[in-house]
MOPAC internal coordinates of N, CA, C and O (Angstrom, degrees):
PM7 1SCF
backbone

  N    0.0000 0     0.00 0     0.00 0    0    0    0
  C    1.4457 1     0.00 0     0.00 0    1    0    0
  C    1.5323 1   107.91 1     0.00 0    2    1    0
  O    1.2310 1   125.22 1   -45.54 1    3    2    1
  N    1.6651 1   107.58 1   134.46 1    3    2    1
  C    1.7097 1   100.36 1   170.19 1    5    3    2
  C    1.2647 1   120.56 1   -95.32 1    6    5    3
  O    1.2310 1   124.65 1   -11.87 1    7    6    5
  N    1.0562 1   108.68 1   168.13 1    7    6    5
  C    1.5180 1   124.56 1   177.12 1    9    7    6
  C    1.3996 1   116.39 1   -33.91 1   10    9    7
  O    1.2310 1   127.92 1   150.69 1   11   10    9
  N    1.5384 1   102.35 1   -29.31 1   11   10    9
  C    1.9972 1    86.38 1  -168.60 1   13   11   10
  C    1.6102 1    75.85 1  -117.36 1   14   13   11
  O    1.2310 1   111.90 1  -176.50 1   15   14   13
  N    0.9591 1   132.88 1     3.50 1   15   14   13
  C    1.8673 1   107.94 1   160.20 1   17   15   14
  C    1.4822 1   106.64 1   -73.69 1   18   17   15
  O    1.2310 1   122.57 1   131.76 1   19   18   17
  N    1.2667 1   112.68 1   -48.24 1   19   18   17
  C    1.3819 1   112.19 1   159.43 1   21   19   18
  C    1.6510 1   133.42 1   -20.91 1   22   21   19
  O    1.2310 1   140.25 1    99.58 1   23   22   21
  N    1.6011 1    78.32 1   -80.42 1   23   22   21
  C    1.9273 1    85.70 1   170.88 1   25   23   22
  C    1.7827 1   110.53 1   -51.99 1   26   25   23
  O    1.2310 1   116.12 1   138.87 1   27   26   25
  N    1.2907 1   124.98 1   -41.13 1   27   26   25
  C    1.5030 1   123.24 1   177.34 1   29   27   26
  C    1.1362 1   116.57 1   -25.05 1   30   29   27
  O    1.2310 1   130.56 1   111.30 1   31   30   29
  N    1.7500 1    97.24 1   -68.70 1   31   30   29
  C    1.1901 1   122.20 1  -141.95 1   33   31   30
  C    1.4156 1   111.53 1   -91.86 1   34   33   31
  O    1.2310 1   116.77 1   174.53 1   35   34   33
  N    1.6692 1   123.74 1    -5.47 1   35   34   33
  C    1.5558 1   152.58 1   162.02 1   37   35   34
  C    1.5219 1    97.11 1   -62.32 1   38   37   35
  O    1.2310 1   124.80 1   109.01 1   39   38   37
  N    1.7042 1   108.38 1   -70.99 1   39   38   37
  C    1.6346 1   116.13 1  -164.55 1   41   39   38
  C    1.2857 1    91.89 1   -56.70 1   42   41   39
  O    1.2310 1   113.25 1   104.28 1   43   42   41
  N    1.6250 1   130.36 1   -75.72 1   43   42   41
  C    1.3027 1   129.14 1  -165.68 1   45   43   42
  C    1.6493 1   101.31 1   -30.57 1   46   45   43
  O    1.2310 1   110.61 1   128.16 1   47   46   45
  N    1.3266 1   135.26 1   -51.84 1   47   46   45
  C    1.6322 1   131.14 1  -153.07 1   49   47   46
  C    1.1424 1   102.51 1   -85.22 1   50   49   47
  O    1.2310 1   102.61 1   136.88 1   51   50   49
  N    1.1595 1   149.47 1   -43.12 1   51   50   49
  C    1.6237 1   161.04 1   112.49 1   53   51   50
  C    1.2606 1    95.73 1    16.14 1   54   53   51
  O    1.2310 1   122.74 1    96.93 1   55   54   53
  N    1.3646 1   112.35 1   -83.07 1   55   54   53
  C    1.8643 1   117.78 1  -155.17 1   57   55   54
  C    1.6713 1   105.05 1   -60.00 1   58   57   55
  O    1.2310 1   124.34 1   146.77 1   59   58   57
  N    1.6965 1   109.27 1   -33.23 1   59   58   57
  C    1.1441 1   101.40 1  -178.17 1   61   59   58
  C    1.3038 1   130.85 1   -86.68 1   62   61   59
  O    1.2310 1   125.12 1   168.24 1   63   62   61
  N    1.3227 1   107.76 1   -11.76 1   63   62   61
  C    1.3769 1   123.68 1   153.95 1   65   63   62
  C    1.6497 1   129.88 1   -66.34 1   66   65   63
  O    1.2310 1   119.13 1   132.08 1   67   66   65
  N    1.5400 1   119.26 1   -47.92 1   67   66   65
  C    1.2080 1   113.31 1   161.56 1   69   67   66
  C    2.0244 1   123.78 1   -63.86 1   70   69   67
  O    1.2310 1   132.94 1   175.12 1   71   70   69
  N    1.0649 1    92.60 1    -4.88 1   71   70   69
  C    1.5785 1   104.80 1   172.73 1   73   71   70
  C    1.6669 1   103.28 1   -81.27 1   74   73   71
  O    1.2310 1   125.86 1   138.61 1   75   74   73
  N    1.2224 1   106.34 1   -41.39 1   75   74   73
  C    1.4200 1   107.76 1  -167.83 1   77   75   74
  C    1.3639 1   121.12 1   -64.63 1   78   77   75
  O    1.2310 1   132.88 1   138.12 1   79   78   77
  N    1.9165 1    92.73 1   -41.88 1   79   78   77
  C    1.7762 1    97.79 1  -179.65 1   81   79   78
  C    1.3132 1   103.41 1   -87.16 1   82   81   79
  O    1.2310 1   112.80 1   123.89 1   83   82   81
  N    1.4435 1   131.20 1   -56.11 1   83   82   81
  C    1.6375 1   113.00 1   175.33 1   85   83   82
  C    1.2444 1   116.79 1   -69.74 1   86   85   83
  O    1.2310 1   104.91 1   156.24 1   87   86   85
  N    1.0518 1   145.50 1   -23.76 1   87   86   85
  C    1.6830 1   142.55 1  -168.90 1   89   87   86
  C    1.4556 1   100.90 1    70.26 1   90   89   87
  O    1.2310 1   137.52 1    -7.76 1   91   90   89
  N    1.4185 1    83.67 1   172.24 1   91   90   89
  C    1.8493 1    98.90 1  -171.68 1   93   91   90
  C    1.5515 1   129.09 1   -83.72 1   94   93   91
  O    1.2310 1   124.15 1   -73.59 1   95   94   93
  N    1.3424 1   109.64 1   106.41 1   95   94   93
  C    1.3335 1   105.97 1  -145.24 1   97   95   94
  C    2.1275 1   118.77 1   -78.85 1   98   97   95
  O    1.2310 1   139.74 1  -169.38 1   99   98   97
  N    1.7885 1    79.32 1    10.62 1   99   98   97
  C    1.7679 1    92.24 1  -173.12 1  101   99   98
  C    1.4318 1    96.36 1  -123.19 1  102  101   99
  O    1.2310 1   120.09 1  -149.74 1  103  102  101
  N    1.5342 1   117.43 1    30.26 1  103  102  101
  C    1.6088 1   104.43 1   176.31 1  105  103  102
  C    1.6550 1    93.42 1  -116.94 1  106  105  103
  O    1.2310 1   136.69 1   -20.91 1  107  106  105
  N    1.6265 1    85.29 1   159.09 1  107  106  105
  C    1.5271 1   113.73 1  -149.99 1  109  107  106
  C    1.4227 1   125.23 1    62.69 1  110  109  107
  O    1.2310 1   123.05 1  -170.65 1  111  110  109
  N    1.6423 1   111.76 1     9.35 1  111  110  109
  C    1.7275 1   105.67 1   174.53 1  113  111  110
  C    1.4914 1    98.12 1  -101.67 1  114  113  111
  O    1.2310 1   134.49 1   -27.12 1  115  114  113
  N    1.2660 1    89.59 1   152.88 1  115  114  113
  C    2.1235 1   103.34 1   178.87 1  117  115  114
  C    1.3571 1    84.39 1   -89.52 1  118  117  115
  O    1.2310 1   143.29 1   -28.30 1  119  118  117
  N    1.7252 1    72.35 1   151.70 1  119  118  117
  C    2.2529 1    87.16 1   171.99 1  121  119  118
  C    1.3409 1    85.89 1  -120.69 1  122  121  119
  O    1.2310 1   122.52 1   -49.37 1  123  122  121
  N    1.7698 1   112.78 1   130.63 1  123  122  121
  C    1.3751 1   114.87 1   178.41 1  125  123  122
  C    1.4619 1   120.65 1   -88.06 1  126  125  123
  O    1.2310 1   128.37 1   -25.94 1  127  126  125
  N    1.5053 1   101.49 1   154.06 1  127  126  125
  C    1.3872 1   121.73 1  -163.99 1  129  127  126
  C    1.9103 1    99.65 1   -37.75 1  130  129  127
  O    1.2310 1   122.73 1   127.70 1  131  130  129
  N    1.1803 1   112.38 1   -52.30 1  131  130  129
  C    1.7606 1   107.19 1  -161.90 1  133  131  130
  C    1.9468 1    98.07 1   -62.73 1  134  133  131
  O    1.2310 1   122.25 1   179.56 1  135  134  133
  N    1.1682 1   113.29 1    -0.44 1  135  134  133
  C    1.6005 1   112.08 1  -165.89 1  137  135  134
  C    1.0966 1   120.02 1   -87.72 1  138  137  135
  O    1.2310 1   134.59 1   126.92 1  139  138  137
  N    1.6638 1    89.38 1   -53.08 1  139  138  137
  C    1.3921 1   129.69 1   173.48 1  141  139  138
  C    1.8930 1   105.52 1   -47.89 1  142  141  139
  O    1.2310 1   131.70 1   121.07 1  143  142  141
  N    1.6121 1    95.01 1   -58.93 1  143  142  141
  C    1.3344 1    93.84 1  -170.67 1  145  143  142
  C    1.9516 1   112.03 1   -72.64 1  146  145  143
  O    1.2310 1   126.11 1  -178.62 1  147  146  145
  N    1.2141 1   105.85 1     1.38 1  147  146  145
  C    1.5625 1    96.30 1  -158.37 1  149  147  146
  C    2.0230 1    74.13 1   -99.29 1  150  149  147
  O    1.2310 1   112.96 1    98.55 1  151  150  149
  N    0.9048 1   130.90 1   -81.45 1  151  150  149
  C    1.4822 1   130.46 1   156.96 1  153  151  150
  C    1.8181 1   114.17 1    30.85 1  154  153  151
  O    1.2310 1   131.87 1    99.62 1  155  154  153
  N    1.3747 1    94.68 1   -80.38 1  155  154  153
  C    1.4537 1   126.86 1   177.42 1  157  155  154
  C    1.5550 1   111.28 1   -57.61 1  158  157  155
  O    1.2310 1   116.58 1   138.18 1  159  158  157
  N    1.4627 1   124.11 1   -41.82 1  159  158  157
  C    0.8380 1   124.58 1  -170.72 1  161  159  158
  C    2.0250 1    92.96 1   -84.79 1  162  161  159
  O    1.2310 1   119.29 1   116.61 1  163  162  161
  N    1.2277 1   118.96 1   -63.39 1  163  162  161
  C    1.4133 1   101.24 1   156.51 1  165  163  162
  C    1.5707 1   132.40 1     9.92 1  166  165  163
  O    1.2310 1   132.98 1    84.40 1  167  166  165
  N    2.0807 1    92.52 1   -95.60 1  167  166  165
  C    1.5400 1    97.31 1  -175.49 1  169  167  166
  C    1.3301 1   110.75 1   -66.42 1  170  169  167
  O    1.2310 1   111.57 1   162.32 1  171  170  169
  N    1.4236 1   133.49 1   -17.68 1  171  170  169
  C    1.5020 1   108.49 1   155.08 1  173  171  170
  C    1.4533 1   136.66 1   -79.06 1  174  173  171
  O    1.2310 1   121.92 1  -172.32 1  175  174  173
  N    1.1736 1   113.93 1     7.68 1  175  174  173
  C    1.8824 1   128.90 1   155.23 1  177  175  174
  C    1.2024 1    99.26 1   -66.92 1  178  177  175
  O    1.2310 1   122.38 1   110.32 1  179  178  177
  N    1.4143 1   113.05 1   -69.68 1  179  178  177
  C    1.5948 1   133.83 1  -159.41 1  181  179  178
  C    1.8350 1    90.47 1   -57.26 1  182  181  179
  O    1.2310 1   112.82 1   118.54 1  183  182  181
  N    0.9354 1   131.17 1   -61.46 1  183  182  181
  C    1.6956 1   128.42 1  -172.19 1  185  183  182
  C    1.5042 1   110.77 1   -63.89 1  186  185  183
  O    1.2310 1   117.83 1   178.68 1  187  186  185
  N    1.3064 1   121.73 1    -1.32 1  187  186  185
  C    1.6390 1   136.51 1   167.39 1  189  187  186
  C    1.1604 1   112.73 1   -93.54 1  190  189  187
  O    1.2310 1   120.05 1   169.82 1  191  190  189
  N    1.1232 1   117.50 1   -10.18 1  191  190  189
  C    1.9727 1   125.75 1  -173.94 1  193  191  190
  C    1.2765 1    99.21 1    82.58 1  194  193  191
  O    1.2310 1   106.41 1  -174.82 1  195  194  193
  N    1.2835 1   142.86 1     5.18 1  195  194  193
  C    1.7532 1   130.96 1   171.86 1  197  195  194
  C    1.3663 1    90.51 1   -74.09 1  198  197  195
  O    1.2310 1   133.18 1   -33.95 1  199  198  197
  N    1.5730 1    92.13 1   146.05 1  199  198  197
  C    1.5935 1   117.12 1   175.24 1  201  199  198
  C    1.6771 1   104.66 1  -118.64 1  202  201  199
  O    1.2310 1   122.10 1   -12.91 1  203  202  201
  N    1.2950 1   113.59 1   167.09 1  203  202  201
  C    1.3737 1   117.27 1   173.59 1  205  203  202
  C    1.8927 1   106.79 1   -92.50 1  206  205  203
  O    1.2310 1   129.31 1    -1.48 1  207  206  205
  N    1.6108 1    99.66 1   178.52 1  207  206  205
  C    1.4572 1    90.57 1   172.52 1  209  207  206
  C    1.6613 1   112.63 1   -81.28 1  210  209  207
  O    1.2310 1   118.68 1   -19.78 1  211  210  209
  N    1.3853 1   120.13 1   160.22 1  211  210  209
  C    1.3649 1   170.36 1  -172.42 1  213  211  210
  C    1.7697 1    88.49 1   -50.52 1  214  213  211
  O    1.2310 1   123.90 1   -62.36 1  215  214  213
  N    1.7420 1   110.12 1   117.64 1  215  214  213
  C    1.7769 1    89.78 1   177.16 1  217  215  214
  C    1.3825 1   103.78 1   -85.65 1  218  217  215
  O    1.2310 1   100.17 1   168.68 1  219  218  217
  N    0.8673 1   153.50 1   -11.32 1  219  218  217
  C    1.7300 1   148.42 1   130.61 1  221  219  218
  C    1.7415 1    98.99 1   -16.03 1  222  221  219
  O    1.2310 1   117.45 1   125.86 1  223  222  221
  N    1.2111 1   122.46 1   -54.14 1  223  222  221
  C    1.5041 1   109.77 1  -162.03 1  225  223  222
  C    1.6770 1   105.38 1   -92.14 1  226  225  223
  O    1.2310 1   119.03 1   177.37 1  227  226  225
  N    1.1638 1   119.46 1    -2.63 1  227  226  225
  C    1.5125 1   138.66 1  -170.13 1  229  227  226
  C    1.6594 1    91.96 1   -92.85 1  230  229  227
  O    1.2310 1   131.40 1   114.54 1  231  230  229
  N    1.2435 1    95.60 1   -65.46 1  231  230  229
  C    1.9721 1    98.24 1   177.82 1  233  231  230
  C    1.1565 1   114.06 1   -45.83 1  234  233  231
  O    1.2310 1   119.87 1   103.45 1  235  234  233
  N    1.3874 1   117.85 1   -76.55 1  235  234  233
  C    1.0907 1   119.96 1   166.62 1  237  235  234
  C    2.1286 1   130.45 1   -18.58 1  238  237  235
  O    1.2310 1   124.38 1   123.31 1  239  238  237
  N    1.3670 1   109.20 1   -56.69 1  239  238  237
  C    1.1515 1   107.20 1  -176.00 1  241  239  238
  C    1.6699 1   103.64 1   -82.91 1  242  241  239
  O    1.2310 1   125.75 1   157.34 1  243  242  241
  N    1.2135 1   106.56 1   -22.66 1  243  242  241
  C    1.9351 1    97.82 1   170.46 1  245  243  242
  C    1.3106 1   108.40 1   -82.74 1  246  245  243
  O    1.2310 1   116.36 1  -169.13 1  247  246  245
  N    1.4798 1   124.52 1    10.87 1  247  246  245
  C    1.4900 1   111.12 1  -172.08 1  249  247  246
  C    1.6289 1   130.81 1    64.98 1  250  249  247
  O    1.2310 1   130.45 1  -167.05 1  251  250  249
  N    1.0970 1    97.45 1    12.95 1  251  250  249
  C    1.5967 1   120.98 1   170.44 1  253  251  250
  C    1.3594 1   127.86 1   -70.47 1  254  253  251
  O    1.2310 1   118.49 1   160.23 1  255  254  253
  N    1.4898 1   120.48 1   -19.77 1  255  254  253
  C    1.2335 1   112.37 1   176.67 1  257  255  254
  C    1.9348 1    95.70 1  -142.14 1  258  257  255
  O    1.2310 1   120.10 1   180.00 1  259  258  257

């Protein structure tokens, strides 16, 4: 096993464990249609190789850092 199957397979057992003792704190909520669609439109940027901006450049223009 490598190193980042490792790390996977840690986060995955982790995540599914903190699910277990707190539960899921977004089940039974609707995700609305404009969310949904802004979302979607997202992971198909993101599956084109477009990236968003830089949170250094996000801070920056909100005055955050």
């Amino acid at each position: 096993m490598t190193g980042e199957e490792l790390r996977k397979l840690v986060r995955a057992a982790v995540e599914e464990k903190i699910v277990e003792l707190l539960g899921d704190p977004d089940a039974g909520m609707v995700l609305r249609q404009n969310v949904r669609k802004r979302l979607l439109r997202q992971k198909r940027r993101v599956a084109k190789g477009e990236r968003g901006e830089l949170l250094e450049t996000v801070a920056q223009r909100l005055k955050l850092a």
